[in-house]
PDB file of N, CA, C, O and CB in Angstrom:
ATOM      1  N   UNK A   1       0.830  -1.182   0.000  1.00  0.00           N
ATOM      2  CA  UNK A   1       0.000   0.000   0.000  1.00  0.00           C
ATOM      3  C   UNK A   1       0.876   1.248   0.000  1.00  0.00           C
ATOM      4  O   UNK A   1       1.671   1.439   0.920  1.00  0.00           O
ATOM      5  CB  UNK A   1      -0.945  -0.003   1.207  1.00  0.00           C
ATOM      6  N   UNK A   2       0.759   2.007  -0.903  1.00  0.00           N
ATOM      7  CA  UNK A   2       1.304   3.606  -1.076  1.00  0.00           C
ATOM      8  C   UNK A   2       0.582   4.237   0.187  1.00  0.00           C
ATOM      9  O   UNK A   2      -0.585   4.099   0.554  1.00  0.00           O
ATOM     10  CB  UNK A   2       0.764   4.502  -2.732  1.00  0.00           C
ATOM     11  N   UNK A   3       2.099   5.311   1.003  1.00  0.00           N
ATOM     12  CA  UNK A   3       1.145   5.634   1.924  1.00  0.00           C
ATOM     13  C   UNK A   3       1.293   7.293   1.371  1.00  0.00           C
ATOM     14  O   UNK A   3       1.884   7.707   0.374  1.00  0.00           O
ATOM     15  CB  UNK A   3       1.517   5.148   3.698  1.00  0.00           C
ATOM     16  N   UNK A   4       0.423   8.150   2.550  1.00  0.00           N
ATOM     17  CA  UNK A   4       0.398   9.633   1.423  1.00  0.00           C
ATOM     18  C   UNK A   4       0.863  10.262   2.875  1.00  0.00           C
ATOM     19  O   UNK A   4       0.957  10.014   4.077  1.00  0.00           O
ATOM     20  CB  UNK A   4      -1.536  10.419   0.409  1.00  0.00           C
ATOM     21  N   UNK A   5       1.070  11.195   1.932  1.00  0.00           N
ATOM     22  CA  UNK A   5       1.674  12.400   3.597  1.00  0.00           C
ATOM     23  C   UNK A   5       0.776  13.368   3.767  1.00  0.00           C
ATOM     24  O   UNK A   5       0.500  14.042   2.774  1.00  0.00           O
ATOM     25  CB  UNK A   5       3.322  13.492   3.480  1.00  0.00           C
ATOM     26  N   UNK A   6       0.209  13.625   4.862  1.00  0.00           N
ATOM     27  CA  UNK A   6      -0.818  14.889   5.477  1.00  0.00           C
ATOM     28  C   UNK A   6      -0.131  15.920   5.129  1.00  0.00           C
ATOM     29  O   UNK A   6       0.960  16.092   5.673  1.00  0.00           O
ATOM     30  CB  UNK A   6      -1.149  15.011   7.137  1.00  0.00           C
ATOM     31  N   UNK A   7      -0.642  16.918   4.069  1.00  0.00           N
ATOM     32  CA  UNK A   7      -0.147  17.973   3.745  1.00  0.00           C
ATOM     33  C   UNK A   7      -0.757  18.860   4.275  1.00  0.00           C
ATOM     34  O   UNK A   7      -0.306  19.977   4.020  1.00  0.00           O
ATOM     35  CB  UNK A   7      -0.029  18.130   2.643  1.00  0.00           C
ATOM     36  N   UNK A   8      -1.806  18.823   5.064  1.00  0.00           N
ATOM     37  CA  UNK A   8      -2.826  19.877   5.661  1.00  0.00           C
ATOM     38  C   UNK A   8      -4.402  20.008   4.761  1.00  0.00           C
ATOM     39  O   UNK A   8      -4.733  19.309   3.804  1.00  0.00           O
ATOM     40  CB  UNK A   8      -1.955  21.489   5.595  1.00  0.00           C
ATOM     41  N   UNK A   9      -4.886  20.678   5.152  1.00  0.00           N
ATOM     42  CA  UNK A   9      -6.049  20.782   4.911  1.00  0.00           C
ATOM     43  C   UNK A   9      -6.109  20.951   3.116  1.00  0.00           C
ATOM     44  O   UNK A   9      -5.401  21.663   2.404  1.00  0.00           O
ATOM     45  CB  UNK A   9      -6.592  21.958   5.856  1.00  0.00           C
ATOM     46  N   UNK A  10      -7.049  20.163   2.786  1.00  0.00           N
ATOM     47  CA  UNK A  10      -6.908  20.271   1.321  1.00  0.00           C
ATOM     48  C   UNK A  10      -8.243  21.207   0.756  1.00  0.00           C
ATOM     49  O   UNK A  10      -9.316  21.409   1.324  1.00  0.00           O
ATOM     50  CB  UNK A  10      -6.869  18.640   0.634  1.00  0.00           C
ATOM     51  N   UNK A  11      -7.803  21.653  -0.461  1.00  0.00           N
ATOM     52  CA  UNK A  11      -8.908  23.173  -1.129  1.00  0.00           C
ATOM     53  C   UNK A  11      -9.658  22.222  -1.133  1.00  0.00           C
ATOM     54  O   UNK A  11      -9.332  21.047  -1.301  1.00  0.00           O
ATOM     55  CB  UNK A  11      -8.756  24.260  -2.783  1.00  0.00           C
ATOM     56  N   UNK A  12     -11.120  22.804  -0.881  1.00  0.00           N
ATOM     57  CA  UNK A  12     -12.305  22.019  -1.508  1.00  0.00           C
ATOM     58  C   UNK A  12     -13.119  23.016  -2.603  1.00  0.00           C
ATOM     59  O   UNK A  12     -14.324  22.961  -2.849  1.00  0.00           O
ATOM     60  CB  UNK A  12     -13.402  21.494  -0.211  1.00  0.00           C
ATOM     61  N   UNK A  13     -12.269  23.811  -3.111  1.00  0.00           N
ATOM     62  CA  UNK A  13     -12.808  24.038  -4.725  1.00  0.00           C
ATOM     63  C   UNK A  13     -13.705  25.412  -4.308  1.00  0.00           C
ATOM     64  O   UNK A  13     -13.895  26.025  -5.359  1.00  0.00           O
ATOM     65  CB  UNK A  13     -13.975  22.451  -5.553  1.00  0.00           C
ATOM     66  N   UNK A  14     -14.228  26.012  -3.356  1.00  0.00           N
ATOM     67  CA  UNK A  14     -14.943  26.709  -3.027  1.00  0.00           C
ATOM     68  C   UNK A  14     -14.620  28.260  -2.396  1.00  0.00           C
ATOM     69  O   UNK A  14     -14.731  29.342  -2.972  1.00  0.00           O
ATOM     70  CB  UNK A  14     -15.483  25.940  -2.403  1.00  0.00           C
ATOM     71  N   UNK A  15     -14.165  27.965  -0.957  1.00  0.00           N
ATOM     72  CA  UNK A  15     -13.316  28.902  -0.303  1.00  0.00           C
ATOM     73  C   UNK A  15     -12.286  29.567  -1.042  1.00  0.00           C
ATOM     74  O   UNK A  15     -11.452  29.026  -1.768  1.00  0.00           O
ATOM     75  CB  UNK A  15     -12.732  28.317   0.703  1.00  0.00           C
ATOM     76  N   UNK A  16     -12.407  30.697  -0.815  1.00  0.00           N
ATOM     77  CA  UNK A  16     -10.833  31.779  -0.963  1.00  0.00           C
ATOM     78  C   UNK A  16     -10.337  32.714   0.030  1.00  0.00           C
ATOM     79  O   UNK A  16     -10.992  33.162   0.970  1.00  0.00           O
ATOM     80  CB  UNK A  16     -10.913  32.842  -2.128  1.00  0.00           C
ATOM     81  N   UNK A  17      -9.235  32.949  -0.228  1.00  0.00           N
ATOM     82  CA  UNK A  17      -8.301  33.641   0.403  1.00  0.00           C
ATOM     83  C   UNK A  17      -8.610  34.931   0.994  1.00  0.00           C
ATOM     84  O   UNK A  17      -8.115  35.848   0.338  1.00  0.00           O
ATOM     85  CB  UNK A  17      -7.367  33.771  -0.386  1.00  0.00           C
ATOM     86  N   UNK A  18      -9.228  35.287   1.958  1.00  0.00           N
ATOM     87  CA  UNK A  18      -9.982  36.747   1.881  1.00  0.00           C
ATOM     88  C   UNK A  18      -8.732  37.801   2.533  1.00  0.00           C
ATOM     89  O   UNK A  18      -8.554  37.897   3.747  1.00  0.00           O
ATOM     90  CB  UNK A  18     -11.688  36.776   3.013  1.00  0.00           C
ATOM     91  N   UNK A  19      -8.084  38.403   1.723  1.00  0.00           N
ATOM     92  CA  UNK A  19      -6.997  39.422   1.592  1.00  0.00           C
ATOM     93  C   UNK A  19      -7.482  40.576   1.157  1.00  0.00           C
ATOM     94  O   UNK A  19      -8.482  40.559   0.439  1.00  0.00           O
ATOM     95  CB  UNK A  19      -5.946  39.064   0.734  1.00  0.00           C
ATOM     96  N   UNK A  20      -6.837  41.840   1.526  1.00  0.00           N
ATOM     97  CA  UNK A  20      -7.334  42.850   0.936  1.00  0.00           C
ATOM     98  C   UNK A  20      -7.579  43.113  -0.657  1.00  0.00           C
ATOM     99  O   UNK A  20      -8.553  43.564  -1.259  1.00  0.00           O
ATOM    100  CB  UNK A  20      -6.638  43.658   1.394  1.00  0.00           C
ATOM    101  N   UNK A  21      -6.383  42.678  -1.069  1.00  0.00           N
ATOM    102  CA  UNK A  21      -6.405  43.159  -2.456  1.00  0.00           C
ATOM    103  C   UNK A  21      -7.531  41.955  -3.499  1.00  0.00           C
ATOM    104  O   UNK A  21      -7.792  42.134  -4.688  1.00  0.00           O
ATOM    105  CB  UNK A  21      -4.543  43.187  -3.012  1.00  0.00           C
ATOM    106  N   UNK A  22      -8.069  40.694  -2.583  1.00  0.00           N
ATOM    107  CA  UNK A  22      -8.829  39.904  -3.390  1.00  0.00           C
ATOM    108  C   UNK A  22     -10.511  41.099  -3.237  1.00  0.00           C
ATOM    109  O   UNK A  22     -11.117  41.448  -4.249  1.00  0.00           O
ATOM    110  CB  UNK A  22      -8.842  37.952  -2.628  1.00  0.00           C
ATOM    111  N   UNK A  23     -10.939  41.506  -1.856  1.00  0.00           N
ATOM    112  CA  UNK A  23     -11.722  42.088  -1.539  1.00  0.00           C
ATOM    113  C   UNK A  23     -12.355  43.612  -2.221  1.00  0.00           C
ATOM    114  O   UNK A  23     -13.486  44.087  -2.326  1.00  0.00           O
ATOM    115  CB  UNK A  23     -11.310  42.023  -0.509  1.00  0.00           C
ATOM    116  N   UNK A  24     -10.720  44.147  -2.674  1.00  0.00           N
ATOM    117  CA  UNK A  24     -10.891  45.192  -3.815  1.00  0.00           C
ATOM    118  C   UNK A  24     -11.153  44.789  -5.366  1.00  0.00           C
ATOM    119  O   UNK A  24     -11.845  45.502  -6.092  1.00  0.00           O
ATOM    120  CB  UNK A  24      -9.632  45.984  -3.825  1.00  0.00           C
ATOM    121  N   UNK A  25     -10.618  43.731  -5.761  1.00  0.00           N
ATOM    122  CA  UNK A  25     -10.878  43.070  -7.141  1.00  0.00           C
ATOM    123  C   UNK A  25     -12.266  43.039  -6.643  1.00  0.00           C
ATOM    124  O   UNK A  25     -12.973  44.044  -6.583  1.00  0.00           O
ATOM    125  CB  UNK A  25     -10.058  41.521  -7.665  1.00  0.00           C
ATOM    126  N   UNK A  26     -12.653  41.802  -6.270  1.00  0.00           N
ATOM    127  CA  UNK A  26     -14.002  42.339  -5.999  1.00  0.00           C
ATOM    128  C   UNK A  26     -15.238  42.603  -5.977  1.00  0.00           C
ATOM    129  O   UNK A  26     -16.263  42.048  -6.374  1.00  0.00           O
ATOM    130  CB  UNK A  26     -14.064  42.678  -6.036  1.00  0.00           C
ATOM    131  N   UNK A  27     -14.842  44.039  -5.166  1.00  0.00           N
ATOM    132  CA  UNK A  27     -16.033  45.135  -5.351  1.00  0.00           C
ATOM    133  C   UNK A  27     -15.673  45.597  -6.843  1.00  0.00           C
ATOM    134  O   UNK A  27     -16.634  45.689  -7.607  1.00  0.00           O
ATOM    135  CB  UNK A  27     -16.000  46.582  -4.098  1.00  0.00           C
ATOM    136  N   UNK A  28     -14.464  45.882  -7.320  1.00  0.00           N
ATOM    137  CA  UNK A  28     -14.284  46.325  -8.488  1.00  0.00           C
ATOM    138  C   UNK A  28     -15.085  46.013  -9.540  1.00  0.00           C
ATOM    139  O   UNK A  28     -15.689  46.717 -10.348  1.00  0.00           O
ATOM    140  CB  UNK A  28     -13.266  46.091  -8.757  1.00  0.00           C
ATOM    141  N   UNK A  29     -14.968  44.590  -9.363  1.00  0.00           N
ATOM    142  CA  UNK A  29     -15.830  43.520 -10.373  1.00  0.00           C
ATOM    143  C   UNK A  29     -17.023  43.295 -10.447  1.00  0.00           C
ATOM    144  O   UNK A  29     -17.646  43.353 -11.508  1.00  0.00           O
ATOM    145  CB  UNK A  29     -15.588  42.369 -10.275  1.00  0.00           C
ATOM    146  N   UNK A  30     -17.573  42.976  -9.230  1.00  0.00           N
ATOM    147  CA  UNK A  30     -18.928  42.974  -9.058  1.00  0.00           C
ATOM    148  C   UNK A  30     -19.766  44.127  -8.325  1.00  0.00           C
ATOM    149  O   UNK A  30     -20.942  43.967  -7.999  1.00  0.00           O
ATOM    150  CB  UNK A  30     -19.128  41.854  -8.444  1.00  0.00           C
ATOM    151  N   UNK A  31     -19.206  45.040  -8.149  1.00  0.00           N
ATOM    152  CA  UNK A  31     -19.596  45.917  -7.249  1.00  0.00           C
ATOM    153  C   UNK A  31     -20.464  47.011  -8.097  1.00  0.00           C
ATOM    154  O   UNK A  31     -21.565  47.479  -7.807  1.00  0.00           O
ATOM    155  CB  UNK A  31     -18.341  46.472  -6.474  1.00  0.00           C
ATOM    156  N   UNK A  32     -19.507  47.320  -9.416  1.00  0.00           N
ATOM    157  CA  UNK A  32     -20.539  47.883 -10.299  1.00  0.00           C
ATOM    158  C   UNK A  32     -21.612  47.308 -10.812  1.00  0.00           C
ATOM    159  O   UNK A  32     -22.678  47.887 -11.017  1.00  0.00           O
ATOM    160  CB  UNK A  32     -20.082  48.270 -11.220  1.00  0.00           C
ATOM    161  N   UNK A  33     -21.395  46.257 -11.019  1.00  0.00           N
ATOM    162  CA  UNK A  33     -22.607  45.200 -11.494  1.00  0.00           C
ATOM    163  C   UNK A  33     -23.870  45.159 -11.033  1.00  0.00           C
ATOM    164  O   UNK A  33     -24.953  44.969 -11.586  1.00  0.00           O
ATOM    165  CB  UNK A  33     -22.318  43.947 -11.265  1.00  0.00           C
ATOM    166  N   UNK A  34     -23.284  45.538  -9.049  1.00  0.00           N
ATOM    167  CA  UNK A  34     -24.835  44.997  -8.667  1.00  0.00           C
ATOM    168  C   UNK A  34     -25.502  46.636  -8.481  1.00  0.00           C
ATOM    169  O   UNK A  34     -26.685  46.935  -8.323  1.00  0.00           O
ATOM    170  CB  UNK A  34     -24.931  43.786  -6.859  1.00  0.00           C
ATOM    171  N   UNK A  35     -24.450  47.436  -8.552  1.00  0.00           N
ATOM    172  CA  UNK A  35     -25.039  48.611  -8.513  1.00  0.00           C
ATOM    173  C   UNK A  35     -25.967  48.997  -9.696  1.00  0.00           C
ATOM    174  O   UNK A  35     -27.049  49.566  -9.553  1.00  0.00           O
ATOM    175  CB  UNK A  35     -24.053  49.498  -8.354  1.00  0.00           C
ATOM    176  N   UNK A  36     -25.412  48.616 -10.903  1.00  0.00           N
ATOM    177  CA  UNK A  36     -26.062  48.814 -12.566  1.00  0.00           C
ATOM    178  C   UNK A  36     -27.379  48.121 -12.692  1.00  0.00           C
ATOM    179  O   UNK A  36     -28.354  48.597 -13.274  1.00  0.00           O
ATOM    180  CB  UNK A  36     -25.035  48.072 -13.857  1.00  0.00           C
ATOM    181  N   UNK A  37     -27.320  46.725 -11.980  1.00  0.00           N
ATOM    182  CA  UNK A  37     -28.995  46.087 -11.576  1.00  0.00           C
ATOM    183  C   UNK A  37     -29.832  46.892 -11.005  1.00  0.00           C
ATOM    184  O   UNK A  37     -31.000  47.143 -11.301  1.00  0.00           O
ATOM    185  CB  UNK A  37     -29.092  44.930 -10.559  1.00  0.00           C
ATOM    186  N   UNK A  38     -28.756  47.536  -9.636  1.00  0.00           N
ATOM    187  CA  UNK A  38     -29.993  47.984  -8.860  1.00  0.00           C
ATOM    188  C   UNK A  38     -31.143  49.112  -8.987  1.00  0.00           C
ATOM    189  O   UNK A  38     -32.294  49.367  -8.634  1.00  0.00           O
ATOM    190  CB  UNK A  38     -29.530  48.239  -7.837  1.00  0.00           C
ATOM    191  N   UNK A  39     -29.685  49.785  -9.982  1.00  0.00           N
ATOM    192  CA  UNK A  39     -30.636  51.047 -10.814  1.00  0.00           C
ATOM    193  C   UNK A  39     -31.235  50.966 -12.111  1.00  0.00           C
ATOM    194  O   UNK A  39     -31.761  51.921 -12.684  1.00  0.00           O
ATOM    195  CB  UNK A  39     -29.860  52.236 -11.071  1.00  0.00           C
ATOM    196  N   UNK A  40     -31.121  49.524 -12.666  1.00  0.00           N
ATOM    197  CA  UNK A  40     -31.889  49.257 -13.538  1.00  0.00           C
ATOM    198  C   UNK A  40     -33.243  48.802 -13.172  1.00  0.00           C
ATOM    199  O   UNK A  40     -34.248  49.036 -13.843  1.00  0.00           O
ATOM    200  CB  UNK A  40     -31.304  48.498 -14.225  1.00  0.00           C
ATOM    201  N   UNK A  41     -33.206  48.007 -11.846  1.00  0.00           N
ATOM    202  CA  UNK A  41     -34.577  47.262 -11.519  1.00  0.00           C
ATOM    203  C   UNK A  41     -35.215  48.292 -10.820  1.00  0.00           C
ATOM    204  O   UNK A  41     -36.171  47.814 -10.209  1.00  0.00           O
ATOM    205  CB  UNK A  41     -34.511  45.844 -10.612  1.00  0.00           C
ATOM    206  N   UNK A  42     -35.122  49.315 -10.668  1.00  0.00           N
ATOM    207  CA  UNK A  42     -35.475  50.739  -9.436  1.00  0.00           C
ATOM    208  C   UNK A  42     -35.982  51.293 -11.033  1.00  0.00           C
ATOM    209  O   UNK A  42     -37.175  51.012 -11.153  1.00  0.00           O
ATOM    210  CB  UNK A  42     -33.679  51.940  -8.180  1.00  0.00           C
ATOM    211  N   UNK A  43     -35.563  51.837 -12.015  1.00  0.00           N
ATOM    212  CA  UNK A  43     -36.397  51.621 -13.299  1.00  0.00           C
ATOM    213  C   UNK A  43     -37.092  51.181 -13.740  1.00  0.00           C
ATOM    214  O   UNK A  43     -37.974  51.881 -14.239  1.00  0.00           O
ATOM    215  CB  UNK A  43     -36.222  51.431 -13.916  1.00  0.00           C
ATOM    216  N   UNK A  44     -37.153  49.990 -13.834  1.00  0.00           N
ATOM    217  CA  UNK A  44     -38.298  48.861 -14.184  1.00  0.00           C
ATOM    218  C   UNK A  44     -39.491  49.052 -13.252  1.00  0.00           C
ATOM    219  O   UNK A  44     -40.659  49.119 -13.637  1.00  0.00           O
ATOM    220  CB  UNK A  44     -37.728  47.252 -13.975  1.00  0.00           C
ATOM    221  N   UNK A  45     -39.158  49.117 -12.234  1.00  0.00           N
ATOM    222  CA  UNK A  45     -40.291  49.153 -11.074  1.00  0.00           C
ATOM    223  C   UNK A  45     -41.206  50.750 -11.202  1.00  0.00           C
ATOM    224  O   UNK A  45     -42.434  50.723 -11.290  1.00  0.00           O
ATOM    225  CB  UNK A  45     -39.358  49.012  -9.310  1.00  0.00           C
ATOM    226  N   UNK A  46     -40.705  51.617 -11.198  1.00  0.00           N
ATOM    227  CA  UNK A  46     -41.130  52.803 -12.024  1.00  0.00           C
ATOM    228  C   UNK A  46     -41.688  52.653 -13.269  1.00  0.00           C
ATOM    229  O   UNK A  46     -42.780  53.192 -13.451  1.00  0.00           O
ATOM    230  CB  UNK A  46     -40.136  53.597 -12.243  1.00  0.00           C
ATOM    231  N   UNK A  47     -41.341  52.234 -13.882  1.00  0.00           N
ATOM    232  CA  UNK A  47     -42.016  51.594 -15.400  1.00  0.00           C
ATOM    233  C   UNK A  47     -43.221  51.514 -14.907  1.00  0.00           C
ATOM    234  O   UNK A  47     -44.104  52.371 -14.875  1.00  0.00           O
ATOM    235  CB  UNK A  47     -41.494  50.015 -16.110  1.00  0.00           C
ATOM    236  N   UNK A  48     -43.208  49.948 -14.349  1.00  0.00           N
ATOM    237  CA  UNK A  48     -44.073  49.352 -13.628  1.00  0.00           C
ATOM    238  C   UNK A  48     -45.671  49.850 -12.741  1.00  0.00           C
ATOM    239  O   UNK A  48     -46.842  49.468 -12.746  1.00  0.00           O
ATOM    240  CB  UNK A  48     -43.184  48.968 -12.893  1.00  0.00           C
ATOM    241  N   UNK A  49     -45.017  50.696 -12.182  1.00  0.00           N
ATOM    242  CA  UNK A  49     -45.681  51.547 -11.147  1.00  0.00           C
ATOM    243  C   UNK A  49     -46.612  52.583 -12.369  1.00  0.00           C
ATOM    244  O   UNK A  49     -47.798  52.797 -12.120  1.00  0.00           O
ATOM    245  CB  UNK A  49     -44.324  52.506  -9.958  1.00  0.00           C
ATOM    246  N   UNK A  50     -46.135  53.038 -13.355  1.00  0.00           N
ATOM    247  CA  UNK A  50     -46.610  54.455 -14.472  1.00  0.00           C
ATOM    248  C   UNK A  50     -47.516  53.318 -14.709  1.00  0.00           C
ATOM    249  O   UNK A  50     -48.701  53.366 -14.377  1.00  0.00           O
ATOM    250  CB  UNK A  50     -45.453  55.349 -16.042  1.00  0.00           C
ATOM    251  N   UNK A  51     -47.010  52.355 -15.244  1.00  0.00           N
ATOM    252  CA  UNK A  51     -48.125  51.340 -16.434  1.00  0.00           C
ATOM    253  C   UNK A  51     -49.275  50.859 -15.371  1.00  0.00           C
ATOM    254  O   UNK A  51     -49.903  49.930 -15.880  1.00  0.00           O
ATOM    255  CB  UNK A  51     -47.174  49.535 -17.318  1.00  0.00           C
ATOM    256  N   UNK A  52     -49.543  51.039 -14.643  1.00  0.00           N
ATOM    257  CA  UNK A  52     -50.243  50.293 -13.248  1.00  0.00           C
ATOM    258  C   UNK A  52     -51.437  51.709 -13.045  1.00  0.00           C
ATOM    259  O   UNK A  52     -52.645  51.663 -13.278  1.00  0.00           O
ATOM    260  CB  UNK A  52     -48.755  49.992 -11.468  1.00  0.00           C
ATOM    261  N   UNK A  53     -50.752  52.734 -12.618  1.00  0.00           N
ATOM    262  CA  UNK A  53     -51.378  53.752 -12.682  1.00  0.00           C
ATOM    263  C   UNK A  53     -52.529  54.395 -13.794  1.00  0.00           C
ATOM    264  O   UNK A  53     -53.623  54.931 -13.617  1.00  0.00           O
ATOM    265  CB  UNK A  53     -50.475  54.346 -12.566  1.00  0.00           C
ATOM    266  N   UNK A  54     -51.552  53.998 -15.306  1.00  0.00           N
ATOM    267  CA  UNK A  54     -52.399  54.372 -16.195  1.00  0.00           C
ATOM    268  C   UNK A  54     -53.225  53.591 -16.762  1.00  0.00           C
ATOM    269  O   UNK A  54     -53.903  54.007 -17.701  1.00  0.00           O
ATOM    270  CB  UNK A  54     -51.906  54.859 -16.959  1.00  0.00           C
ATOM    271  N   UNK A  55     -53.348  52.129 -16.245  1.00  0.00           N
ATOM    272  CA  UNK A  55     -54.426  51.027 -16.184  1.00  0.00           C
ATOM    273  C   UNK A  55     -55.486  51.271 -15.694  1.00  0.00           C
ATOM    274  O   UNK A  55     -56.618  51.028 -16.111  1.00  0.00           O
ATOM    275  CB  UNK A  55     -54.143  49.999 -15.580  1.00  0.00           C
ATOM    276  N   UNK A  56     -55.028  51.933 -14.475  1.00  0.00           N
ATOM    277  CA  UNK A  56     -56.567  52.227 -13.368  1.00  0.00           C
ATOM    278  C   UNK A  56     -57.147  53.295 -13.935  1.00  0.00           C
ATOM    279  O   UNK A  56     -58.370  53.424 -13.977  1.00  0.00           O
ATOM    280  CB  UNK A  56     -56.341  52.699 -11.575  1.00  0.00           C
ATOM    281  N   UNK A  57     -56.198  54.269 -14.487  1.00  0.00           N
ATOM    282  CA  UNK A  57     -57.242  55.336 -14.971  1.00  0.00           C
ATOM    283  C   UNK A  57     -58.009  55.192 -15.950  1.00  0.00           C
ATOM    284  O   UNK A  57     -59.103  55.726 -15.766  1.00  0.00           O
ATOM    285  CB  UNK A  57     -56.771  56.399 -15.280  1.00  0.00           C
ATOM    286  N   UNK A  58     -57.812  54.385 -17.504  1.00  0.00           N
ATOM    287  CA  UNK A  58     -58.441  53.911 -18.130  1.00  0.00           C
ATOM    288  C   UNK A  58     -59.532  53.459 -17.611  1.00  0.00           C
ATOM    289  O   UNK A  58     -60.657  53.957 -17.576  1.00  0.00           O
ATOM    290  CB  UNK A  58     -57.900  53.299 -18.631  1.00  0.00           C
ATOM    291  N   UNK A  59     -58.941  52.022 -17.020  1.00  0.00           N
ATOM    292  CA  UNK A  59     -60.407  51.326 -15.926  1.00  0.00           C
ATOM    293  C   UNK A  59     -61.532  52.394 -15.613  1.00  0.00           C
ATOM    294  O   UNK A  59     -62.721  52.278 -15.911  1.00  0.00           O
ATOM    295  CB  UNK A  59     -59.824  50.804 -14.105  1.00  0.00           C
ATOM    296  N   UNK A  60     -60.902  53.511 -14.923  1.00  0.00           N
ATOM    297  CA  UNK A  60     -62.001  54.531 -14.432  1.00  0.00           C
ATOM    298  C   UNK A  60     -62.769  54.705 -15.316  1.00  0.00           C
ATOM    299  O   UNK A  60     -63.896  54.219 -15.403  1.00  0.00           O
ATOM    300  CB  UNK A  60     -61.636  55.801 -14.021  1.00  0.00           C
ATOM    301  N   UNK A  61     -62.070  55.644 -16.301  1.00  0.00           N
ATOM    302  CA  UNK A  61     -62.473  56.169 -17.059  1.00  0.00           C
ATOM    303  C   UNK A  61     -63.535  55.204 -17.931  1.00  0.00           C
ATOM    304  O   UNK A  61     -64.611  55.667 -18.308  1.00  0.00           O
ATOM    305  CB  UNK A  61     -61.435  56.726 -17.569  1.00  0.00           C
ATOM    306  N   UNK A  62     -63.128  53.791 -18.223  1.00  0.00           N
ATOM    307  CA  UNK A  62     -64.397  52.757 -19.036  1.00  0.00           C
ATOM    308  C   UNK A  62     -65.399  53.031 -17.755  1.00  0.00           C
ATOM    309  O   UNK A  62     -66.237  53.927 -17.861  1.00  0.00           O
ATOM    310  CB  UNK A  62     -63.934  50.599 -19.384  1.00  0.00           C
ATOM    311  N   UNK A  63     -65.312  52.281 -16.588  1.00  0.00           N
ATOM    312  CA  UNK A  63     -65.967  52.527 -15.518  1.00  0.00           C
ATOM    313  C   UNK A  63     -67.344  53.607 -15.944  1.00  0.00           C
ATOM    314  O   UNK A  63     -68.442  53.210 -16.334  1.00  0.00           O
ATOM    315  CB  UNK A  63     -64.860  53.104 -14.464  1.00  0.00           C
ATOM    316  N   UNK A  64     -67.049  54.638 -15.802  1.00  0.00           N
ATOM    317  CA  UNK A  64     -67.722  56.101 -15.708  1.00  0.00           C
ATOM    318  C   UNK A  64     -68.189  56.461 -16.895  1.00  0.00           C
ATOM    319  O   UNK A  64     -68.781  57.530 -17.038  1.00  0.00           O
ATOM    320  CB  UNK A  64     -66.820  57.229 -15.271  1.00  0.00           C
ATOM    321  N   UNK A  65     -67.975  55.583 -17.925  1.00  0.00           N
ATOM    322  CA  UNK A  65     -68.750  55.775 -19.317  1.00  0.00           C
ATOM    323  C   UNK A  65     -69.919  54.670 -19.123  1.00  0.00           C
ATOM    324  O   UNK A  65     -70.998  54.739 -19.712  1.00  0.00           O
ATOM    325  CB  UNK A  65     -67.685  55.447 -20.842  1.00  0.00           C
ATOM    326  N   UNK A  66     -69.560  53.640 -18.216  1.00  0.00           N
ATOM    327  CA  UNK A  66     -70.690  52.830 -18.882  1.00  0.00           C
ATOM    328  C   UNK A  66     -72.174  53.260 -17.471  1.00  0.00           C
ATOM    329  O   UNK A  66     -73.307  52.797 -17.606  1.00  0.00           O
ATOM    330  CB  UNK A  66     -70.030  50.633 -19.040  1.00  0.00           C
TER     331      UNK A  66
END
């Protein structure tokens, strides 16, 4: 039998190194990203909100004709 030597704890593919300069990559990287969502979906939802609004008024407005 081959025997093996305990080298210490082995990567399990997942974990990283949390150092400063990994922590600045990043935000660098993803940091704009989630910011560019957030003000895209804060848009959408405004969209959202106009098209919602001008549903009901229609509605009314059929409403009050018939």
């Amino acid at each position: 039998m081959a025997t093996e030597k305990n080298k210490g704890m082995k990567w399990d593919g997942k974990s990283r190194v949390s150092t400063d300069l990994y922590r600045k990559r990043h935000e660098e990287i993803f940091g704009k990203r989630q910011q560019e969502e957030l003000t895209e979906s804060y848009k959408q939802s405004l969209r959202n909100k106009k098209e919602r609004e001008d549903n009901e008024k229609y509605l009314k407005e059929l409403k009050n004709k018939l």
